[in-house]
C-alpha positions in Angstrom: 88.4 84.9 86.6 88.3 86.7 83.2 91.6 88.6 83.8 93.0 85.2 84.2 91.8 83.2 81.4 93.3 85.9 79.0 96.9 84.0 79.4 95.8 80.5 79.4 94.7 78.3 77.0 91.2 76.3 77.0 92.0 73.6 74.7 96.0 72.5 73.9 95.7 70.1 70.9 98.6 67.3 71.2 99.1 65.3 68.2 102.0 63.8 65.8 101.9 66.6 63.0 103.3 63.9 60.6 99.8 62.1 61.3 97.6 64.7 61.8 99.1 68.0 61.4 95.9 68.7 58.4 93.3 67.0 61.1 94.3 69.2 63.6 94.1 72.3 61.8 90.5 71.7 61.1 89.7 70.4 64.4 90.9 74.0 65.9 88.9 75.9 63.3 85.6 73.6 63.8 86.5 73.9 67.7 86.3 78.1 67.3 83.5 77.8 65.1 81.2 75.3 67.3 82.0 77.3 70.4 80.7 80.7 69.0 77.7 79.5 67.5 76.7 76.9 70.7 76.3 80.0 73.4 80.1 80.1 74.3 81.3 83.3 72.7 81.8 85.4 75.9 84.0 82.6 77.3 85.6 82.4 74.1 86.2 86.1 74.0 88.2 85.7 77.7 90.9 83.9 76.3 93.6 85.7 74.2 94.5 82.4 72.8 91.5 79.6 73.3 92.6 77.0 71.4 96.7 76.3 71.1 98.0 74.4 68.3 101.8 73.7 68.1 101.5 75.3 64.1 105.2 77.3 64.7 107.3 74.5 65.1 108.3 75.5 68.9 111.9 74.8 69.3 111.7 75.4 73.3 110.4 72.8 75.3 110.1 74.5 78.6 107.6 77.2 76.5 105.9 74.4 75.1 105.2 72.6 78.8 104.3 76.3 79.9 101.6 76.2 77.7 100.7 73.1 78.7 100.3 73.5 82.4 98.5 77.1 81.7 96.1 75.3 79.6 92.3 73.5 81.1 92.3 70.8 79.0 95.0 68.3 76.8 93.2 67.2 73.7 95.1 63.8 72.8 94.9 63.4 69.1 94.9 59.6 68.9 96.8 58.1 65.7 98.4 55.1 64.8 102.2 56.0 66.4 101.2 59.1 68.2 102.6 57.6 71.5 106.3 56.7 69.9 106.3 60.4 70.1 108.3 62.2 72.6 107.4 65.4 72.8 103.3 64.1 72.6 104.4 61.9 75.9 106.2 64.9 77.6 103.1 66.8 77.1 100.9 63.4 78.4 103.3 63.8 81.6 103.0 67.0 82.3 99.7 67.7 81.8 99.1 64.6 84.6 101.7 66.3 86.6 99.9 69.7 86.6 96.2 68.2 86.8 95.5 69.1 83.7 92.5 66.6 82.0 93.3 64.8 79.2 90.5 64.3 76.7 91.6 61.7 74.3 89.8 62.4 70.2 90.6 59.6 68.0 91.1 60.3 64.2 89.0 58.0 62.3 91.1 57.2 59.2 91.1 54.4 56.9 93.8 51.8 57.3 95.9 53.7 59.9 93.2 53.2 62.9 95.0 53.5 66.8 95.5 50.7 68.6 94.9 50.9 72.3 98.1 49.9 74.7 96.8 46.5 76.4 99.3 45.0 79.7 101.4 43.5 77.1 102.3 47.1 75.3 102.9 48.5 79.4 105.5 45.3 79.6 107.1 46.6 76.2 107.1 49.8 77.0 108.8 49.4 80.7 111.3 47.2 78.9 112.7 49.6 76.5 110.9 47.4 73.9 108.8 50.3 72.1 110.6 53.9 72.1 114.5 53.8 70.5 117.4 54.8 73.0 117.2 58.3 71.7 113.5 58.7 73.0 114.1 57.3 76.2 117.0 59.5 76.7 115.3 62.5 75.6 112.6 61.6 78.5 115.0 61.2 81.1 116.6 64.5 80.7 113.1 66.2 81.4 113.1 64.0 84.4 110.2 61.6 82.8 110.7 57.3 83.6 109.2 54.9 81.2 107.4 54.1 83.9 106.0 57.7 84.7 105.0 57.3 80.9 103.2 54.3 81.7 101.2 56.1 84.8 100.0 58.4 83.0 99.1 56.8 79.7 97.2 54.2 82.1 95.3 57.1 83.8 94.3 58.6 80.7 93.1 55.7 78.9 90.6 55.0 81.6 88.3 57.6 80.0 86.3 56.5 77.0 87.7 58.3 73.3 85.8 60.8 71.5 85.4 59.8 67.5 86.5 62.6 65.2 85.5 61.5 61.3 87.8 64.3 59.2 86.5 62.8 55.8 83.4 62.6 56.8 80.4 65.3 56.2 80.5 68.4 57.9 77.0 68.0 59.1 79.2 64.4 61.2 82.3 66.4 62.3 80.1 68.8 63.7 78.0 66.4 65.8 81.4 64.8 66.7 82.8 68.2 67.8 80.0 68.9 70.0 80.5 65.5 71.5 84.4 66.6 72.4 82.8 70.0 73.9 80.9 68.4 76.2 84.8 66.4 77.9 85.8 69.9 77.8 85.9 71.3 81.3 87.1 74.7 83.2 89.7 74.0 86.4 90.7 76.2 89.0 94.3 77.0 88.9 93.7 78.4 92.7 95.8 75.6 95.5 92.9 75.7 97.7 90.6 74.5 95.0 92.8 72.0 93.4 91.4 69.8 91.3 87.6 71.1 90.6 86.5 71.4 87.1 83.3 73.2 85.6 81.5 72.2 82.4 81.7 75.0 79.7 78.0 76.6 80.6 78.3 76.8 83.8 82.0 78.6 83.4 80.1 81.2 81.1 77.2 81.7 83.5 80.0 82.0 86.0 81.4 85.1 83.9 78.3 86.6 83.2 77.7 86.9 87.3 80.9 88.4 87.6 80.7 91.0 85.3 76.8 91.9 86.8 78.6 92.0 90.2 81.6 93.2 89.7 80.5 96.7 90.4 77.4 96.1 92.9 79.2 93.7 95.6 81.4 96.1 97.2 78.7 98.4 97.9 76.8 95.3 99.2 79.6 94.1 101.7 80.5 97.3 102.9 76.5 98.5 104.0 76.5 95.2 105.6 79.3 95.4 107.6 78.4 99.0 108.7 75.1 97.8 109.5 76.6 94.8 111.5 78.7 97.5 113.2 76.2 99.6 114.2 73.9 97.2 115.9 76.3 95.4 117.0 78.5 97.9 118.4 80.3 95.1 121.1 81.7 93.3 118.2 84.5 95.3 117.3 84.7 97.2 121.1 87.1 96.2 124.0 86.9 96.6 127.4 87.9 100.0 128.2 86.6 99.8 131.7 89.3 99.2 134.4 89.0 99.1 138.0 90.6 102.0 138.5 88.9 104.4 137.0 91.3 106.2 135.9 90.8 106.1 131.8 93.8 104.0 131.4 94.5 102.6 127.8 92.1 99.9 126.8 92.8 96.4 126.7 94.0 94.8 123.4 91.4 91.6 122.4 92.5 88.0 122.5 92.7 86.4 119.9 90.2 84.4 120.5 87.8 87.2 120.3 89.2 88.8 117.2 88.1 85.0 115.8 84.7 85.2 117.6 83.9 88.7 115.9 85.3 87.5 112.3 82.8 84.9 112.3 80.1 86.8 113.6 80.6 89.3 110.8 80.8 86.6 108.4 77.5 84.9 109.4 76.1 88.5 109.1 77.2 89.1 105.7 76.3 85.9 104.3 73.2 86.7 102.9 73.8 89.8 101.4 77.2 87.8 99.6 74.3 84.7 98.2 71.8 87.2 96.8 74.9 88.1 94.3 76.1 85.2 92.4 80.1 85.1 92.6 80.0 86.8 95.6 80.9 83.8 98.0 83.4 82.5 96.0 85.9 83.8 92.8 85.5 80.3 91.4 82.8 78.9 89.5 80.9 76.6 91.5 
C-alpha cells in the first residue's frame, strides 16, 4: 500500500565503498533518473527514500539491517573483494533471512573483474581459509556461521548478474540500468502473502487502482451488503419462534451458521469487489 512504501526502501545498494563507493553513487542517480523517465514516477513518489545508499558512514548496525529488511530488493554490487567484506555479507544474510531478493550488478572495470566463488572458494570459506579471525568474529556476534554465509551466497549466485559498464557511454549505462529494473521486484511484507513479488508496472498499475478506488469501494461494499440483506432477510435472522409462544428471547446462531451466512455474503459481494481493481485484495496481484 502507498502509506507503507513511504518507510521502506525499493532498492538498498550493498557494495565495498573502497571499490565502488564513485560507482554506486552514479548507479543511484541513473537508478532515480531511469525510473522517472520509464513510467515509474508515481511509484517513485510513494517512497520517502527509494533508493538507499550507505553515503553517511552508519555506525549502527542494527539501523543498517533495519534498512535492510524494510527494503524490496538487495542490489549486490559485485567487485573484486566485495565478499571479504563483513558488513556487505551481514547485509547478504539478512536480506536471505528476511526474503528480501538479492539482485546481483557486476561492475565492469578493467583489471579488477569479480571472480565468482566455485566449490573450492565454499571449502575455503567454511575453513576459515578466506575472512581473517576478526571478520569471522564480527559475524558470530550477529549470530551469522561461515556456513550461513555460504547458504546464502550459494542462493544468490544461482541468479544470472546484471553488467553495469561505469566508463562506458551514457547511452550503455542506460541500457544496462534498464536491464537491472527489469530484476527489480515489489514484495509483500504482509505474513499471509509471504514471499510474492510484483514486477515494477504492475506495482504502479496496482497504485493507480488504489487511489481510483480508494474512495468508491466502500460505497460499493456497503450497497451490496444492504442489498444482500434485504433480499435475503434469513441470512442474518434467528429463529425467534419457540414452542411456546410466549415471545421468549431468541435463540443465539451456531456457529456454524454465522460461517454459513459469512460466506453467503461473500459470494454476494464478490462481483461488485472484481468490478474495482484492489478491491479483493490490498496486495498487488
Amino acid at each position: 500500500r502507498k502509506d507503507e512504501l513511504a518507510s521502506q526502501h525499493l532498492v538498498f545498494l550493498s557494495h565495498f565503498k573502497l571499490e565502488a563507493g564513485t560507482e554506486a553513487a552514479l548507479i543511484r542517480g541513473e537508478l532515480e533518473q531511469t525510473l522517472r523517465s520509464e513510467g515509474h514516477g508515481m511509484l517513485w513518489e510513494s517512497f520517502k527514500s527509494p533508493i538507499f545508499l550507505d553515503s553517511e558512514d552508519l555506525n549502527n548496525l542494527e539501523d543498517l539491517k533495519g534498512r535492510v529488511r524494510k527494503t524490496h530488493n538487495l542490489v549486490l554490487l559485485l567487485t573484486k573483494n566485495v565478499l571479504l567484506r563483513p558488513w556487505v555479507l551481514v547485509e547478504i544474510v539478512t536480506a536471505i533471512r528476511s526474503g528480501v531478493r538479492v539482485v546481483l550488478l557486476e561492475v565492469m572495470k578493467p583489471g579488477e573483474a569479480f571472480v565468482y566463488p566455485d566449490d573450492d572458494w565454499y571449502a575455503e570459506l567454511t575453513s576459515s581459509h578466506i575472512l581473517d579471525g576478526r571478520s569471522e568474529l564480527f559475524l558470530k556476534e550477529q549470530g551469522i556461521t561461515l556456513l550461513d554465509v555460504e547458504q546464502a551466497l550459494r542462493r544468490i549466485f544461482k541468479r544470472i548478474a546484471v553488467p553495469y559498464s561505469p566508463h562506458r557511454a551514457e547511452n550503455i549505462r542506460r541500457a544496462e540500468v534498464s536491464a537491472l529494473l527489469k530484476q527489480i521486484r515489489l514484495r509483500t511484507f504482509d505474513v499471509s502473502a509471504a514471499g510474492r513479488e510484483h514486477s515494477l508496472g504492475r506495482a504502479v498499475e496496482g497504485l493507480r487502482s488504489a487511489e481510483r478506488n480508494r474512495r468508491s469501494l466502500p460505497s460499493v461494499v456497503a450497497n451490496a451488503k444492504t442489498s444482500y440483506c434485504t433480499n435475503n432477510n434469513n441470512a442474518y435472522t434467528v429463529n425467534t419462534h419457540n414452542n411456546s409462544g410466549s415471545g421468549a428471547a431468541a435463540s443465539r446462531p451456531t456457529m456454524r451458521e454465522r460461517a454459513r451466512s459469512f460466506r453467503n455474503l461473500m459470494d454476494f459481494l464478490r462481483p461488485s469487489l472484481e468490478e474495482h481493481p484492489g478491491g479483493m485484495s490490498q496486495t498487488w496481484s
